[in-house]
Every structure is written in C-alpha cells, then in structure tokens.
N, CA, C and O atoms as a Maestro MAE file, in Angstrom:
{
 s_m_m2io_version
 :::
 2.0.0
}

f_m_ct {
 s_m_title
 :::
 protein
 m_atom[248] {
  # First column is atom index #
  i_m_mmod_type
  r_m_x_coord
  r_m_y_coord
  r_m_z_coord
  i_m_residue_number
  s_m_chain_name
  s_m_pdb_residue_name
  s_m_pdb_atom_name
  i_m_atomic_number
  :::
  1 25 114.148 87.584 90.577 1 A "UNK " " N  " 7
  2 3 114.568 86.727 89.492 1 A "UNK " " CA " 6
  3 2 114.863 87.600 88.281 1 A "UNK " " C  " 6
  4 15 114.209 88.641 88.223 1 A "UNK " " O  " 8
  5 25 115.814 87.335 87.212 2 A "UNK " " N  " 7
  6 3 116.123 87.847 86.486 2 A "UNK " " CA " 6
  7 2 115.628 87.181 85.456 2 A "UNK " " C  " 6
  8 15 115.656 85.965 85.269 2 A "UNK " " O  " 8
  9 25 115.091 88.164 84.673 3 A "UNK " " N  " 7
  10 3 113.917 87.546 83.564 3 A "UNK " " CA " 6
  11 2 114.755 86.657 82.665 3 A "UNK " " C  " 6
  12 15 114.466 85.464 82.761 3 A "UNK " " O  " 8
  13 25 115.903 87.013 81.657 4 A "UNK " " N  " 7
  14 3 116.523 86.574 80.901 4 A "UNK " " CA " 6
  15 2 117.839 85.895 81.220 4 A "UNK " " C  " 6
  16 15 118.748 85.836 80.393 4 A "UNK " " O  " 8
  17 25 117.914 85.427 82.336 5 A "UNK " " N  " 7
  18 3 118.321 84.062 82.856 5 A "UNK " " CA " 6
  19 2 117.912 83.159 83.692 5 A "UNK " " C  " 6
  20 15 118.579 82.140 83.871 5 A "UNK " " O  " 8
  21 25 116.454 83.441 84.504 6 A "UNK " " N  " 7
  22 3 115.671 83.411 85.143 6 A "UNK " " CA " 6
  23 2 116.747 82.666 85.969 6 A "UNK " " C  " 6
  24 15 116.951 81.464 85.801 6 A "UNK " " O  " 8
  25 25 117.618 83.620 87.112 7 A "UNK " " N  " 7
  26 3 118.433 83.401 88.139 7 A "UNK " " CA " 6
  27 2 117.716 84.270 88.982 7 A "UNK " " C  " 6
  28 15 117.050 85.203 88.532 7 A "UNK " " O  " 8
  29 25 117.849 83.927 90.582 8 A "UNK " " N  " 7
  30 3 117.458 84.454 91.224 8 A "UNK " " CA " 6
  31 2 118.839 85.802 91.788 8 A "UNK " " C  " 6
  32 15 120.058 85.661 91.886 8 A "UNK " " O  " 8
  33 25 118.112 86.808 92.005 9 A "UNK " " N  " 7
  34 3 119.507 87.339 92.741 9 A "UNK " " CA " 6
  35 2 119.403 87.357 94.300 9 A "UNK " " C  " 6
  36 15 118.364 87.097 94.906 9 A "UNK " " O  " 8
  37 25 120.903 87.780 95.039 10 A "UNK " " N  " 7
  38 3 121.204 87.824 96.227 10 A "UNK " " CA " 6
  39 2 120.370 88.754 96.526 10 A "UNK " " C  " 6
  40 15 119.474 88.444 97.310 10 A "UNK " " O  " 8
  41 25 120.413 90.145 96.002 11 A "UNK " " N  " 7
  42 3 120.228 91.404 96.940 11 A "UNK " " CA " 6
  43 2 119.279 92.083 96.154 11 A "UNK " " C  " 6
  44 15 119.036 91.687 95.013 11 A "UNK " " O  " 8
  45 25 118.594 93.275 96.743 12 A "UNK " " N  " 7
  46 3 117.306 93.721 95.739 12 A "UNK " " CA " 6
  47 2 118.523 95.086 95.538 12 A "UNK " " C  " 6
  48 15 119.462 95.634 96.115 12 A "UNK " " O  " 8
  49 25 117.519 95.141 93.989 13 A "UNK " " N  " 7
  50 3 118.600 96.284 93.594 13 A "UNK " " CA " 6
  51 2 118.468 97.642 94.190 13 A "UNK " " C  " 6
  52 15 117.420 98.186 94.537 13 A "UNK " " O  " 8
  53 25 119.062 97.873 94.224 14 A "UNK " " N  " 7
  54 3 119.626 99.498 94.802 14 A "UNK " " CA " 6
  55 2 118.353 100.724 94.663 14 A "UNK " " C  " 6
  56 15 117.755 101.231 95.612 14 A "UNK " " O  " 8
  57 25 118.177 100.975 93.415 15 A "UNK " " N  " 7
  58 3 117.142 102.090 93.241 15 A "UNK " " CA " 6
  59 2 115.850 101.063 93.551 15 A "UNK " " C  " 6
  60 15 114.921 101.404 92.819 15 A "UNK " " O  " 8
  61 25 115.567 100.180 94.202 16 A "UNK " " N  " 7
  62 3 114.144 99.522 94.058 16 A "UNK " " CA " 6
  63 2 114.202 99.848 95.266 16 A "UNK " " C  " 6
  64 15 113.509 100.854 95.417 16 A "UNK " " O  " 8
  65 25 114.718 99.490 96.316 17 A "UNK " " N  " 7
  66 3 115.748 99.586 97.745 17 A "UNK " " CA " 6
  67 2 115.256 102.039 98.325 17 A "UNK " " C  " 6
  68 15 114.660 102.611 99.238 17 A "UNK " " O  " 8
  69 25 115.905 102.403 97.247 18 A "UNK " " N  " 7
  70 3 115.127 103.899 97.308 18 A "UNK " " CA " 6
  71 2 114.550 104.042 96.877 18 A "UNK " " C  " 6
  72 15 114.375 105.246 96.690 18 A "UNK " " O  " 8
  73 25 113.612 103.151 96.230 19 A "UNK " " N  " 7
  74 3 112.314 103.789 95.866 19 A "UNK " " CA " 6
  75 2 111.047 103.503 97.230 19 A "UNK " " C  " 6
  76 15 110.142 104.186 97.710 19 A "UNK " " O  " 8
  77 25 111.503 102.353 97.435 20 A "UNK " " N  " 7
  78 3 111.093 101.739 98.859 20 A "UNK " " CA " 6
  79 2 111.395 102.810 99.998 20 A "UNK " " C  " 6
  80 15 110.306 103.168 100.446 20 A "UNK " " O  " 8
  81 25 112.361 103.414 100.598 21 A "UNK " " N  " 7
  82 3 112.377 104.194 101.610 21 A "UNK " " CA " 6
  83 2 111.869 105.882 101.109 21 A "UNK " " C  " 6
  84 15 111.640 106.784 101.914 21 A "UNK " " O  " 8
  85 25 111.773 106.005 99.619 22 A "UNK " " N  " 7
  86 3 111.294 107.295 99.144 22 A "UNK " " CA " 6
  87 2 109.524 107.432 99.365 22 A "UNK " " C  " 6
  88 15 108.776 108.371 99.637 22 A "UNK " " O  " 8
  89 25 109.294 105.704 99.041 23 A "UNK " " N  " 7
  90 3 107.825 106.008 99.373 23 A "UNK " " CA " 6
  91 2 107.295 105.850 101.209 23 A "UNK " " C  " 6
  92 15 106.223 106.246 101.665 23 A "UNK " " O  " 8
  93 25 108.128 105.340 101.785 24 A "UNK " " N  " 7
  94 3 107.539 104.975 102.716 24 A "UNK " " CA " 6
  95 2 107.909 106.079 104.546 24 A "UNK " " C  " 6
  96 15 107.287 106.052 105.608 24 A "UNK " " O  " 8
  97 25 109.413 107.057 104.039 25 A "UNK " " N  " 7
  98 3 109.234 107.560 105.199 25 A "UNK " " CA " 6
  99 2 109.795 109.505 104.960 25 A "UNK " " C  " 6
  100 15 110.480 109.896 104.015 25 A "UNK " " O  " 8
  101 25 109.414 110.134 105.763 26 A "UNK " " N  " 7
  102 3 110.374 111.284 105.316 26 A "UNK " " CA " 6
  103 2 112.023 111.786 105.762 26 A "UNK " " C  " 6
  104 15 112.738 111.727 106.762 26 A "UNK " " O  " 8
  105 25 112.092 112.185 104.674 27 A "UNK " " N  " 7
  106 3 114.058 112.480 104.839 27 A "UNK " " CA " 6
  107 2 113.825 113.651 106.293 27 A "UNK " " C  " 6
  108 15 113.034 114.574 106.487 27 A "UNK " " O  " 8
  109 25 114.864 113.091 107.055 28 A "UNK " " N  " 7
  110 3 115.266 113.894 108.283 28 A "UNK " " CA " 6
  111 2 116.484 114.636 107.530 28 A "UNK " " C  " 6
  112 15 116.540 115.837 107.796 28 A "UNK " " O  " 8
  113 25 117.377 114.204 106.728 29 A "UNK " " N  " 7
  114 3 118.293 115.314 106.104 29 A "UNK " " CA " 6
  115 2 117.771 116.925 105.755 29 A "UNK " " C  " 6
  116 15 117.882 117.995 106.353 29 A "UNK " " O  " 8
  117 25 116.921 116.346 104.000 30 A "UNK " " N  " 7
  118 3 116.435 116.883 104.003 30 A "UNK " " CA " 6
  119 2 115.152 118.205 103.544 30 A "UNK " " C  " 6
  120 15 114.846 119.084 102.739 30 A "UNK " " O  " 8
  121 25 114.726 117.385 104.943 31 A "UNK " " N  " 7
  122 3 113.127 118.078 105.479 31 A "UNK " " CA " 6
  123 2 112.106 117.419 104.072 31 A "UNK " " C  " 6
  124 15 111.542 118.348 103.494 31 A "UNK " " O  " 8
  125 25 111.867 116.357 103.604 32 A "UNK " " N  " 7
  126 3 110.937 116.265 102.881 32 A "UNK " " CA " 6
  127 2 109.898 114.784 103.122 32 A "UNK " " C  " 6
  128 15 110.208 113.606 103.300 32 A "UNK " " O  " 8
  129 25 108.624 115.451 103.037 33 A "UNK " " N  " 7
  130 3 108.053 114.281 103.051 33 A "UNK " " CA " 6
  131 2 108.035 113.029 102.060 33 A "UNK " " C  " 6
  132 15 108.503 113.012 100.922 33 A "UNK " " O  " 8
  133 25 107.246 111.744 102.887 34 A "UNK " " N  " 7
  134 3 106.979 110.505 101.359 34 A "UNK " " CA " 6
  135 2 106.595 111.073 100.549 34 A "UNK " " C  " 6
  136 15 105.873 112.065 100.644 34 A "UNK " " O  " 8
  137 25 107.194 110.312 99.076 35 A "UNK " " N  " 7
  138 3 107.186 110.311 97.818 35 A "UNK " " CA " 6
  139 2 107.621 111.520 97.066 35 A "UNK " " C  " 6
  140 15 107.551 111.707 95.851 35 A "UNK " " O  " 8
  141 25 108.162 112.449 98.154 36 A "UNK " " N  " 7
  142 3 108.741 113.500 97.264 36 A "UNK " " CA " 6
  143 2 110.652 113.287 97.174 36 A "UNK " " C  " 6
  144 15 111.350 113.282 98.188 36 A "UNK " " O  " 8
  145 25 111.120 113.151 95.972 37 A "UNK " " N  " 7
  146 3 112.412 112.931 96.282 37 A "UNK " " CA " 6
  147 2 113.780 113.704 97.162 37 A "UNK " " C  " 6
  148 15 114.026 114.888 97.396 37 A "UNK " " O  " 8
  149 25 114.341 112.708 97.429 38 A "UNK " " N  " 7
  150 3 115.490 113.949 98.151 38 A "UNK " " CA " 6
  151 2 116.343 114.600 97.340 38 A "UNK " " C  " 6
  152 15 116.800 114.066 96.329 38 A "UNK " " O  " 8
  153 25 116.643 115.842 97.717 39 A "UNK " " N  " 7
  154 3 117.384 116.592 97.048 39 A "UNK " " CA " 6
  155 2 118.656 117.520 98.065 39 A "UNK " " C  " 6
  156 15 118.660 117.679 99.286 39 A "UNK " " O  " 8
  157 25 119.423 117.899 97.271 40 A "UNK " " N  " 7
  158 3 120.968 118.454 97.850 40 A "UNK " " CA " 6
  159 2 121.126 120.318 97.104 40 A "UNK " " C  " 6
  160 15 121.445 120.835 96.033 40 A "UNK " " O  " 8
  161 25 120.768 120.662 98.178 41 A "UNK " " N  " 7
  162 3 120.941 122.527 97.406 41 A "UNK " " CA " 6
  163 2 119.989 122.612 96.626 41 A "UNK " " C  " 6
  164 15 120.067 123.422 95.703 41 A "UNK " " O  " 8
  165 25 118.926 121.867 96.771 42 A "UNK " " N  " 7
  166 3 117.950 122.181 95.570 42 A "UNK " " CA " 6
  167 2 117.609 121.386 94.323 42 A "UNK " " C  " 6
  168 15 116.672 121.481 93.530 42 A "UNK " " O  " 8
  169 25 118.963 120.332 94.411 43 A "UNK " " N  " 7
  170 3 118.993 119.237 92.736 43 A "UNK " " CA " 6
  171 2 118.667 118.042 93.475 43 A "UNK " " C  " 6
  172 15 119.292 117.602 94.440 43 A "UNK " " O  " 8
  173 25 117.566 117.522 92.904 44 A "UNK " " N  " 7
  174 3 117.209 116.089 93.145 44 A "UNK " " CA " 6
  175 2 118.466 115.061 92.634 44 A "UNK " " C  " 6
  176 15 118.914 114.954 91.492 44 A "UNK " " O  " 8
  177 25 118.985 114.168 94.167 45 A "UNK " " N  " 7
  178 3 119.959 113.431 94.227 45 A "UNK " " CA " 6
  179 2 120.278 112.533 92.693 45 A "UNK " " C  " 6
  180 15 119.335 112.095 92.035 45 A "UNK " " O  " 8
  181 25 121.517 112.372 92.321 46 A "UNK " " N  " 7
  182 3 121.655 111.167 90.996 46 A "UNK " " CA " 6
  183 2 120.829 109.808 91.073 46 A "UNK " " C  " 6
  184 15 121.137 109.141 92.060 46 A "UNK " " O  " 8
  185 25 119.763 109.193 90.187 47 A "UNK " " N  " 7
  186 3 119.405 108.488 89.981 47 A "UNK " " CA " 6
  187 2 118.525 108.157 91.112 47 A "UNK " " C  " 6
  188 15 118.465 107.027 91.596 47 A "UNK " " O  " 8
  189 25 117.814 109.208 91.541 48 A "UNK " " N  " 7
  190 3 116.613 108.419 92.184 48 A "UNK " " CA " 6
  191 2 117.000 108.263 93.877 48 A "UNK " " C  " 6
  192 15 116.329 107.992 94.872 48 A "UNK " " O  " 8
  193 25 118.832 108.671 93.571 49 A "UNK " " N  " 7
  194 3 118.958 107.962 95.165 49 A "UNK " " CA " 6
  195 2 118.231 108.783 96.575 49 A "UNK " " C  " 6
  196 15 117.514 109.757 96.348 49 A "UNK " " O  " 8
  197 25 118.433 108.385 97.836 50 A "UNK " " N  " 7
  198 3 118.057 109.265 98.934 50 A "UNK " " CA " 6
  199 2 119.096 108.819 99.919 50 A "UNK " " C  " 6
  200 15 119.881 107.871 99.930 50 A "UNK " " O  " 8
  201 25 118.804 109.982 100.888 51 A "UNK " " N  " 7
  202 3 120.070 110.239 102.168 51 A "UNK " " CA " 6
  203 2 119.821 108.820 103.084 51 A "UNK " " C  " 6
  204 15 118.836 108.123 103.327 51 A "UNK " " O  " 8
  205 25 121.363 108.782 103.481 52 A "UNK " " N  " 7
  206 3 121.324 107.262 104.449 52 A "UNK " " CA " 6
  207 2 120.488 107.485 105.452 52 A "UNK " " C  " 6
  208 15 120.160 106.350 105.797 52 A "UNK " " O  " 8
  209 25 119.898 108.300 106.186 53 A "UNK " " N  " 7
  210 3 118.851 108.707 107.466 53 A "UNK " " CA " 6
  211 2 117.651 108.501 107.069 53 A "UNK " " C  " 6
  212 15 116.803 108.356 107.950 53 A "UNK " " O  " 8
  213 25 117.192 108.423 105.514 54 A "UNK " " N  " 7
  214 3 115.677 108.099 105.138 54 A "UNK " " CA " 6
  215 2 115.749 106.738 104.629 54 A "UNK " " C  " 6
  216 15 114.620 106.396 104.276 54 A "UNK " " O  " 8
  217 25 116.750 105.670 104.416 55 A "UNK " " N  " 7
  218 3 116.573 103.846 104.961 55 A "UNK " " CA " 6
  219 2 116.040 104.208 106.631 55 A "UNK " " C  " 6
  220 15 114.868 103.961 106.916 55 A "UNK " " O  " 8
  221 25 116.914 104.761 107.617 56 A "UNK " " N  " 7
  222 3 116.754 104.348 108.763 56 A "UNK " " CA " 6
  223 2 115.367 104.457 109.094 56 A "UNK " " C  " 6
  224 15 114.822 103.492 109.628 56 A "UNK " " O  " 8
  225 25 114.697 105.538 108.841 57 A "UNK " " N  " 7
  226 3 113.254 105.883 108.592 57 A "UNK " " CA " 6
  227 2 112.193 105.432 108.579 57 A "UNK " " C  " 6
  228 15 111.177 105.381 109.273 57 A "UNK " " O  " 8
  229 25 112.766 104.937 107.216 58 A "UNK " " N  " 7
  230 3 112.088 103.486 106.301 58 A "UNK " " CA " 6
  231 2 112.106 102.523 107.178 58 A "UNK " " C  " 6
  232 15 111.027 102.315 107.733 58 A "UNK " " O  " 8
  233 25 113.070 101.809 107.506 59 A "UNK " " N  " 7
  234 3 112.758 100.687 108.818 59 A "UNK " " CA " 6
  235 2 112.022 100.966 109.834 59 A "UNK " " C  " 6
  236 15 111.065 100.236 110.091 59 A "UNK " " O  " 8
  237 25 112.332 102.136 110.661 60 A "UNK " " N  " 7
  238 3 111.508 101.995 111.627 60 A "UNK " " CA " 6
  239 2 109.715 102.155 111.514 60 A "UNK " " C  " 6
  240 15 108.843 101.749 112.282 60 A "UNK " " O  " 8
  241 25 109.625 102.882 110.289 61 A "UNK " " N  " 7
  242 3 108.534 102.706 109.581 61 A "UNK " " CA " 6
  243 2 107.721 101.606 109.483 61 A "UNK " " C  " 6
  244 15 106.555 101.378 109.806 61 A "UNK " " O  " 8
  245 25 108.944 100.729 108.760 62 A "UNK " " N  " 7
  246 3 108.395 99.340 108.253 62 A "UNK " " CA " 6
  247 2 107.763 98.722 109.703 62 A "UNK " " C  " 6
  248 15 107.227 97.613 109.721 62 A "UNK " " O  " 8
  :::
 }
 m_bond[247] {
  # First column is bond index #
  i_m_from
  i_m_to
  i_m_order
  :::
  1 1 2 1
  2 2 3 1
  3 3 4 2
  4 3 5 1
  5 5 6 1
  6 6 7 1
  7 7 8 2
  8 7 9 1
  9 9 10 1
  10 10 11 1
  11 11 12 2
  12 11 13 1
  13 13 14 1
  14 14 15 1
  15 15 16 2
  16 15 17 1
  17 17 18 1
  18 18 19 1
  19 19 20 2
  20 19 21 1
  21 21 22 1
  22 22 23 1
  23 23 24 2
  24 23 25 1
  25 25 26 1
  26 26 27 1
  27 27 28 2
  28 27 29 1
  29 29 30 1
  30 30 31 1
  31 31 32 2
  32 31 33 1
  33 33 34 1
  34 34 35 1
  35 35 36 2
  36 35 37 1
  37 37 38 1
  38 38 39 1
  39 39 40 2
  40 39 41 1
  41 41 42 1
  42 42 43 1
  43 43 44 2
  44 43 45 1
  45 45 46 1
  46 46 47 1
  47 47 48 2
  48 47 49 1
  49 49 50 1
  50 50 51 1
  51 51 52 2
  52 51 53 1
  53 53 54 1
  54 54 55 1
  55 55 56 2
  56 55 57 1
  57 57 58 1
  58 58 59 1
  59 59 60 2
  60 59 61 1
  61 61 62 1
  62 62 63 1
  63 63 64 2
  64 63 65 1
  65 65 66 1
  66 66 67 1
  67 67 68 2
  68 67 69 1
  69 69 70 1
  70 70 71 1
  71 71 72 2
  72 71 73 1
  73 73 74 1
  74 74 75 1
  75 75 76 2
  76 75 77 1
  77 77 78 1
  78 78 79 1
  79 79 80 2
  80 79 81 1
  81 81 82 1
  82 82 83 1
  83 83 84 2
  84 83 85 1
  85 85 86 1
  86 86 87 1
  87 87 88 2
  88 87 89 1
  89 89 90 1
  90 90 91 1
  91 91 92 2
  92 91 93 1
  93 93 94 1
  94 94 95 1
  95 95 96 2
  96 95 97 1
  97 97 98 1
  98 98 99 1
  99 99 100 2
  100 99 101 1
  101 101 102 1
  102 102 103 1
  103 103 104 2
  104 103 105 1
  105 105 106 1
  106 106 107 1
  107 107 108 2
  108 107 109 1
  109 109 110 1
  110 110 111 1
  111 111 112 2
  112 111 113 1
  113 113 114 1
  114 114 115 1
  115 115 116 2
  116 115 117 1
  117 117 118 1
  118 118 119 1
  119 119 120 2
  120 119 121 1
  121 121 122 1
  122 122 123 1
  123 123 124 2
  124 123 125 1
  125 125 126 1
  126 126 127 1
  127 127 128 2
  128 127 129 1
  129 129 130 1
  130 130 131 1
  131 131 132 2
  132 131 133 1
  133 133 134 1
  134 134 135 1
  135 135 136 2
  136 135 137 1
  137 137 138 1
  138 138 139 1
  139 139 140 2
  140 139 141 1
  141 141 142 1
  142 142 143 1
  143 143 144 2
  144 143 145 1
  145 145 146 1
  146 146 147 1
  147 147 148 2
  148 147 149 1
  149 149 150 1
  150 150 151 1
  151 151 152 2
  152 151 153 1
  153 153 154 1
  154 154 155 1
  155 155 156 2
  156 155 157 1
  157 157 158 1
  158 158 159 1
  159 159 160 2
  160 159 161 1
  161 161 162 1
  162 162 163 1
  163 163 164 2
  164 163 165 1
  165 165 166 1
  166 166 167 1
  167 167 168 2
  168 167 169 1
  169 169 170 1
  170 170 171 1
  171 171 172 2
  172 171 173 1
  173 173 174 1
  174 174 175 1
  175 175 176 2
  176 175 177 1
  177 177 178 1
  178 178 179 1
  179 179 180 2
  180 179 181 1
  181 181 182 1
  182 182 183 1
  183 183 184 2
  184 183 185 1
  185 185 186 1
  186 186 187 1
  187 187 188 2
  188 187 189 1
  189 189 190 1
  190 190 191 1
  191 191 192 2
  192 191 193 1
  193 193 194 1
  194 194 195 1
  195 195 196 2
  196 195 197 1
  197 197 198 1
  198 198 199 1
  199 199 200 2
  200 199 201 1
  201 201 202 1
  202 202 203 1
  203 203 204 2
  204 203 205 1
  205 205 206 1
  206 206 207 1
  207 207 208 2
  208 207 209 1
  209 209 210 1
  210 210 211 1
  211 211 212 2
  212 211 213 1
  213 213 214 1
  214 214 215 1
  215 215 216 2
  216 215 217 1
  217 217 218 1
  218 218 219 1
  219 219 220 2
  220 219 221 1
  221 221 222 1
  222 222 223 1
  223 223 224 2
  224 223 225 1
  225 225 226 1
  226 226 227 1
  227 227 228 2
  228 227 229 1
  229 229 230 1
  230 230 231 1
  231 231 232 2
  232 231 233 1
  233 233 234 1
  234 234 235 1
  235 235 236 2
  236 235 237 1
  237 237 238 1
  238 238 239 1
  239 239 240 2
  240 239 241 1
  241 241 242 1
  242 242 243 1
  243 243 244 2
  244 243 245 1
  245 245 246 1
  246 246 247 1
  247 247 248 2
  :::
 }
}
C-alpha cells in the first residue's frame, strides 16, 4: 500500500524484490554469499541491484 494514497500496488518494488534475493541466497555469477552485495569487476551493482541467477536462487531457496 502506498502510504500517501493509501492504494494498493500491483507489483512489489524492484529494490525490495533485491533486497529479498540479496538476503536470502548466494550469487552463482558472482561467487558471493547472503547479504553481501553483488558486484561487477569489483563495483557493487547500481542501486542495490543483483544478477538474474541470484532471483533464481532466491526461489529455489524460498
């Protein structure tokens, strides 16, 4: 729900979505365990995001 229209939304947002597969499985890209973020050459990805192989993770996790 959105506080200041108190609408519900369709879809959960995006970085809540990777924060969810950041805590819950490790990146097979790459090589890092939960709760440490993914990173590319060394720079932690823009905004929190993580590699499409650590959702899949995350599900089978879940």
């Amino acid at each position: 729900m959105v506080p200041s229209s108190r609408r519900r939304t369709e879809q959960v947002h995006q970085q809540r979505m990777a924060a969810w597969a950041q805590l819950r499985a490790c990146c097979p890209t790459c090589q890092v365990e939960p709760a440490m973020p993914c990173h590319l050459d060394g720079w932690p990805l823009e905004n929190g995001a993580v590699h499409a192989r650590r959702y899949e993770e995350a599900e089978v996790a879940a």
